[in-house]
C-alpha positions in Angstrom: -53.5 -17.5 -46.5 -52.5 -14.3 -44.8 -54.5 -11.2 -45.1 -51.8 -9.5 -46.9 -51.2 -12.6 -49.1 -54.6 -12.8 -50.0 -54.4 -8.5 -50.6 -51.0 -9.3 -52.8 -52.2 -12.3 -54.8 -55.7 -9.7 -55.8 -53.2 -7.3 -56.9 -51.1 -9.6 -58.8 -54.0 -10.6 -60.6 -55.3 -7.6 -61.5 -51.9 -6.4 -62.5 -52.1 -9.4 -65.6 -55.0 -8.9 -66.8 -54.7 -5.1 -67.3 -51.3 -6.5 -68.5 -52.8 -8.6 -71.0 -55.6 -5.8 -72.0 -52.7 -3.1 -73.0 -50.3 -5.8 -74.9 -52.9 -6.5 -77.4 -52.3 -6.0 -81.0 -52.2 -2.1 -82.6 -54.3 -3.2 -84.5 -57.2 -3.0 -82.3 -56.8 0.6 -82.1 -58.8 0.4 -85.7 -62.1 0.1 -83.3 -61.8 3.9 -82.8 -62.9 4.3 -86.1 -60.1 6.6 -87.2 -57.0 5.4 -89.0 -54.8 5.2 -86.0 -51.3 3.4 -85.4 -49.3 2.5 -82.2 -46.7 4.5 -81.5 -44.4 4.0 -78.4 -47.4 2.0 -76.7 -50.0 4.9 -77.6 -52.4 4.8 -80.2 -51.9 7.7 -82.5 -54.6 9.1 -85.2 -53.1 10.1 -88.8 -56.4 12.3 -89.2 -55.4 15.4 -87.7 -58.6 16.8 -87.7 -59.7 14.2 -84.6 -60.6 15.9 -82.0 -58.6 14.8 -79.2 -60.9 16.0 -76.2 -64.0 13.4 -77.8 -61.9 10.9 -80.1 -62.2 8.1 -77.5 -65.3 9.2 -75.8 -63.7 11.1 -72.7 -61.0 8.9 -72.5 -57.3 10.1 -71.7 -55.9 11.4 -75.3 -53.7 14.4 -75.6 -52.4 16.6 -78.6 -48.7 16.2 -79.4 -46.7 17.9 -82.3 -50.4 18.3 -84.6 -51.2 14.8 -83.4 -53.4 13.2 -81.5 -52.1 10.9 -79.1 -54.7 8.5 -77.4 -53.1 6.8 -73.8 -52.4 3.3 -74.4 -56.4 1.5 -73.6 -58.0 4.0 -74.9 -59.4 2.4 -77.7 -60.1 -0.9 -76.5 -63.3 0.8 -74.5 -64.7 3.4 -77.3 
């Protein structure tokens, strides 16, 4: 196998199992602790009082129309 093949086939990989990480079920957004929902492939909090900045322990989240809007794998790592 090539070096680029080899390079490609790494990426490829990598590429399903993040894949298969961010497809799970909304319901594991539940592990956050806070009632939270998927919306649009981000997990969204219905407790408004959340605080976005420390909601998933640094991870990307971001305020949007009074919610709070955690990015897709968020809370598969809190």
């Amino acid at each position: 196998m090539t070096h680029l093949g080899k390079n490609l086939s790494t990426a490829v990989l990598l590429i399903v199992i993040v894949a298969a990480v961010c497809s799970m079920p909304a319901y594991a957004c539940s592990k956050c602790g806070h009632l939270s929902s998927s919306y649009h492939g981000l997990c969204w909090s219905e407790d408004n009082s959340v605080d976005c900045n420390n909601a998933c322990e640094g991870e990307s989240s971001e305020n949007v129309h009074g919610r709070c809007f955690w990015f897709k794998c968020c809370c598969y790592t809190c």
